[in-house]
N, C-alpha and C positions, 0 to 999 in steps of 0.2 A: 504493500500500500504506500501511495506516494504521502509526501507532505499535503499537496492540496486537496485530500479525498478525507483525513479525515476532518480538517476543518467547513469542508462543505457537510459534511455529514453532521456538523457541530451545529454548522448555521441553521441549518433543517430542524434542527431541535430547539434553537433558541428562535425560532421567526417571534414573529409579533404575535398572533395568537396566541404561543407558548408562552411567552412575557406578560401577556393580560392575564391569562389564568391563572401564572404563576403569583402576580401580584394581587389578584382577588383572594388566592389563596391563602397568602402569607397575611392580606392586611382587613380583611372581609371572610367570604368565601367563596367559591367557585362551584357549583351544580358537575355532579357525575355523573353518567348517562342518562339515568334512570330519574335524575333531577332535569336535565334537558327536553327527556322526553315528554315527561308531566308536563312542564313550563310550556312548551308545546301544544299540548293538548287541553291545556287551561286556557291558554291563547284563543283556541280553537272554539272551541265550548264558548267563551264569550263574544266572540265575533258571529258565532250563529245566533248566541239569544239577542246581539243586537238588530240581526237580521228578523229573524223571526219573532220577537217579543215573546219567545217560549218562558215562562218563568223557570221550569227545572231544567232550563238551560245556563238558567242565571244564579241556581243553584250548586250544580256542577262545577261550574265554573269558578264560583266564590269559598264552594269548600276548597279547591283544587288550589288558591289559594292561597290559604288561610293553611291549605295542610304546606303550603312550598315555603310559606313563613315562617312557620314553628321549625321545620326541620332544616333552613335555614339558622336560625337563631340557636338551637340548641346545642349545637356540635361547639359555636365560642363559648357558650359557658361552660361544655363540659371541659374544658380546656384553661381557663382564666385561676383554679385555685390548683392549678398541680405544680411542682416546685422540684426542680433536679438538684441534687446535690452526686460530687465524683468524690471516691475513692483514692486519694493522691496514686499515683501507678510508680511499679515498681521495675526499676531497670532490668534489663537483659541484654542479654550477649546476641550478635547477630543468628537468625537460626533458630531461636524460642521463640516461642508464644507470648506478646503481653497479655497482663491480666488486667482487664478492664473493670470496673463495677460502678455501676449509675444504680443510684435509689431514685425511686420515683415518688414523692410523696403525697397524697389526697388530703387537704385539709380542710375538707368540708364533712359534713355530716350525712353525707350521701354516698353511694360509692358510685365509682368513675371507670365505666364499661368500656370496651373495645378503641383500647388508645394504638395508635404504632408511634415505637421510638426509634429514631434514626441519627448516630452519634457523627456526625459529621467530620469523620476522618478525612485528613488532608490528603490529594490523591498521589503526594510523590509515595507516600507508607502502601496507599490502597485503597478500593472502593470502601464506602460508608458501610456500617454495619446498619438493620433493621431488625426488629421484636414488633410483634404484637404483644398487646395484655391482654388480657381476657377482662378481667375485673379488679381494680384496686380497694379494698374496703373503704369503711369510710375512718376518718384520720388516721388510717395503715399508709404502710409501706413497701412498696414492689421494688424486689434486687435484681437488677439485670446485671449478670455477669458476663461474660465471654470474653474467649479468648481469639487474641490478632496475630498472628505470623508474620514475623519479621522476617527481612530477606538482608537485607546492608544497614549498615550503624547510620548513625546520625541521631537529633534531636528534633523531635516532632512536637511541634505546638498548636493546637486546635482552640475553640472556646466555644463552637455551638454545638447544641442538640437541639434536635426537631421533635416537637409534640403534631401528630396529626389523628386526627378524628372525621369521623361521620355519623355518628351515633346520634341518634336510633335508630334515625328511617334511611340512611346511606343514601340520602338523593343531595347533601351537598358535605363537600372535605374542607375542611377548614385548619391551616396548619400554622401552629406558633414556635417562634425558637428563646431557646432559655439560654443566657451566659454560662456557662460553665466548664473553665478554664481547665483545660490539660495538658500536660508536658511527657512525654513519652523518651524516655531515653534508651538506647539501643548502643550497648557498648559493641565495641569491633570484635572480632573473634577471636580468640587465645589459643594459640598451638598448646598442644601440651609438650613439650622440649623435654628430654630425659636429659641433653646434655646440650653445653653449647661452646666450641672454645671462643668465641668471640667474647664471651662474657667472662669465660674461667680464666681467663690469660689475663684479661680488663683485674680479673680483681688480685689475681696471683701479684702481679706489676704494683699494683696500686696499695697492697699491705706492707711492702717494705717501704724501709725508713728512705724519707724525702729527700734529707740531708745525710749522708752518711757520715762515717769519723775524717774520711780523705775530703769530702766536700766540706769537712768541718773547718778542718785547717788550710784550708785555698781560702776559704770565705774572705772578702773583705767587707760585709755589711750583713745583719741580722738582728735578731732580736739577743740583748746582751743578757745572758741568766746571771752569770758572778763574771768577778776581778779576780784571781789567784796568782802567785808569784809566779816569775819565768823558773821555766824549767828548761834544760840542756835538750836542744830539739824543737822547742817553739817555734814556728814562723813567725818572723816578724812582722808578717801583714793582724797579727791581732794582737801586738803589745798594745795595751793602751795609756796613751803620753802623756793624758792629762794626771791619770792617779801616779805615774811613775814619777813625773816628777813632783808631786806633791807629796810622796812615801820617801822621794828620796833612793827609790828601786825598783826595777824593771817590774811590771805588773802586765798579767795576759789577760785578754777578756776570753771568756767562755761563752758560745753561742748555745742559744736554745736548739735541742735536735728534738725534732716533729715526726710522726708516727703518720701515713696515712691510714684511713678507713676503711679500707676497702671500697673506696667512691667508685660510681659508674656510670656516668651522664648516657642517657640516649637521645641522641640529640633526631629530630626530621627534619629536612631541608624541606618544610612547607612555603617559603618563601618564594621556591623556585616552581616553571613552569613542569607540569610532569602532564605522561599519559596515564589518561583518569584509571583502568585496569592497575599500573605499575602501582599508584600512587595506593587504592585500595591495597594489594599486598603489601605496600610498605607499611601503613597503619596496623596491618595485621601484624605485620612482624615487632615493630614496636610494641607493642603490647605483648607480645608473649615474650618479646624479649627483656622488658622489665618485670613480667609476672615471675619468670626465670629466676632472675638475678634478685627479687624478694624472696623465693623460696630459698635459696641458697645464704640468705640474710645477709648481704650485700647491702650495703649505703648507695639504691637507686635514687636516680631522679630523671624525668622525661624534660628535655626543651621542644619548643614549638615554636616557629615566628609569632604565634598569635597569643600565647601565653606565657613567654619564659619559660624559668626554673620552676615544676611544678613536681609534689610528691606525694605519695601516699595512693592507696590501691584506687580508689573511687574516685578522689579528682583526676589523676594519671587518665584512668578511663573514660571519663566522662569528659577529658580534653581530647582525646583523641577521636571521640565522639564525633564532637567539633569541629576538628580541625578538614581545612578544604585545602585545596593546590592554589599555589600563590597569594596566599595571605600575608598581608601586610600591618604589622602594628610599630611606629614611632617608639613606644614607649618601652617596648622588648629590646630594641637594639640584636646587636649581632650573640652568637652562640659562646658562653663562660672561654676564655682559652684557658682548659686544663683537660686533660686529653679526654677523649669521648666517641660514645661511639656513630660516626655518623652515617644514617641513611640518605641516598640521595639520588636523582638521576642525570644529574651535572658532574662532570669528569671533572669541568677544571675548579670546584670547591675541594676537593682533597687535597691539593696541593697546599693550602690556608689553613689547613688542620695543626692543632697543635700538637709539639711532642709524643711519642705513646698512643696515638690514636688510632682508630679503626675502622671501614669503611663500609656500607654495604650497598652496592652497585647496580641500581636496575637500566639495563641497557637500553638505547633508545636509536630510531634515525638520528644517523647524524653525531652521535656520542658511541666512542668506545671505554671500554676498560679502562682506567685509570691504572700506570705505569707508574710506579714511585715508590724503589726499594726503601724508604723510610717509614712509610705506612702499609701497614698490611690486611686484607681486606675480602671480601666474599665478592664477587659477581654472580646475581642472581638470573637463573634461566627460566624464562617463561614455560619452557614446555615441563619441568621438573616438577615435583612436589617442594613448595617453599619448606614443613618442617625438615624434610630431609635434611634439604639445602643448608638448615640454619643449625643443624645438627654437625654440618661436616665439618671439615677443618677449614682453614682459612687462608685462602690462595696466596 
């Protein structure tokens, strides 16, 4: 199907007629067949008695009505005291079910027959769901539950539900919509990783000491812990001259020596152009690869152009959610320089990588493999299975 067949197909649906009914519907109501055809036939009926002076023409006609007014009129009021409240929804992983739940509440003293409710799903997620009720009691409460199938992450924001009626005599539908705000999140999906060296290498590197004893005594600037006497062997790049000669004799400063954490940034080049296919695996891959590197209790943390430095399981996820291809935020600036592992489909970002870093390469037109015995890195094969791939060792 071309681009222009289905918007003619769209137009067909939206003409002007379809617009009038629709807004009779929403803001009055609009006659279903069975109301058109009465309407009709009451028409008819008093065009005869004005013909003929028949009085049980004028009968006919006046009950017919009197009946197309009431059943007019009663479909809005069965509709003006019901009240939806949502269920806050609970995230999921691409691939599950959301659980949805709408109460419907009657707060009158009558009960409120034959309603349909239509929750007005956005259609990037998918068509709107529908329920009938049968009968609400009177000030009860009807639970609609169901469940939605997820297919790709992201965050879904809705705010209506549709109440629509016909009740009693279904000759005219009269539909109203209620506010009720919902937010739908859908985390990306998580490999389960048995292993991964990009990450075990990341944090093997990253638990030894920053400064060693040889980096101690090269130093010429750090954080000074004490002064101690020279001893035979000192460098003289850390006498310090002010106590010496204040003491009257040679005095050494001692540097603070730092431990790292096992830190291990996963950085995504969201900033840059990618192909929309690469860029979903890349999202996938960051998330399982900092879900990884948590279970292994690793000092994680995810960057994003659109969010910085971001940590902890459910914001991690719920930014990744978020995140789209080439997003731009002012206020994030460029990626920490302390080595990390970057996903990307731009060859010449690797090179900008800092010391110790790591690469992971979705190929593209136009872009090859990144060449740069300093950094060492994975190039990712479309036709492969990504866990394998992220499993294997590191090109």
């Amino acid at each position: 199907m071309t681009v222009a067949e289905p918007i003619a197909a769209r137009s067909k649906k939206t003409g002007i007629p379809h617009r009038i009914a629709n807004w009779l519907e929403t803001h009055w109501v609009t006659p279903a067949y069975a109301g058109w055809l009465l309407l009709i036939l009451a028409i008819f009926f008093f065009a005869a008695a004005t013909n003929t002076m028949a009085g049980w023409l004028y009968v006919i006609s006046g009950v017919s009505f009197a009946l197309l007014g009431t059943a007019a009129w009663l479909p809005v009021r069965s509709l003006q005291d019901l009240q939806v409240q949502r269920t806050p929804i609970e995230p999921v992983s691409a691939g599950e079910d959301l659980t949805l739940d709408l109460a419907i509440a009657n707060e009158t003293a009558k009960p409120k027959i034959l309603v349909q409710v239509e929750d007005m799903i956005p259609f990037v997620l998918g068509k709107p769901m529908k329920s009938a009720i049968e009968e609400i009691p009177p000030h009860g409460i009807h639970h609609w539950v169901y469940y939605y199938p997820t297919q790709r992450r992201g965050i879904y924001r809705w705010h209506e539900v549709q109440l629509r009626s016909a009740t009693p005599l279904g000759l005219f539908w009269c539909r109203r919509s209620r506010q009720v705000p919902a937010t739908a999140v859908v985390y990306p999906q998580v490999l389960p990783l048995t292993r991964c060296p990009l990450v075990d290498r990341m944090g093997q590197e990253d638990s030894l000491l920053v400064h060693s004893d040889r980096r101690a005594e090269m130093a010429t600037e750090g954080i000074t812990r004490t002064v101690r006497p020279y001893r035979y062997g000192d460098p003289t790049r850390l006498i310090h001259w002010r106590s010496s000669a204040r003491l009257g004799e040679l005095r050494v400063r001692e540097l603070e020596v730092s431990t790292g954490g096992q830190e291990v940034i996963i950085a995504l080049d969201s900033g840059s152009s990618w192909n929309l296919e690469d860029f979903e695996a890349a999202v996938i891959a960051a998330a399982s690869l900092y879900c990884y590197a948590e279970r292994c209790q690793l000092n994680v943390r995810l960057w994003t152009a659109g969010t910085g430095l971001v940590h902890g399981n459910n914001r991690v996820l719920e930014a990744l959610a978020a995140t789209q291809a080439r997003e731009e935020d002012a206020t994030v600036g460029e990626p920490p320089f302390l080595p990390l592992i970057w996903l990307t489909q731009n060859s010449a970002s690797v090179n900008q990588l800092p010391r110790g870093s790591r690469w992971v390469f979705w190929p593209s037109e136009g872009q090859k493999a990144p060449v740069n015995p300093n950094f060492l890195g994975l190039e990712i094969q479309g036709d492969k299975p990504l866990q394998l791939q992220l499993q294997s060792s590191e090109g």
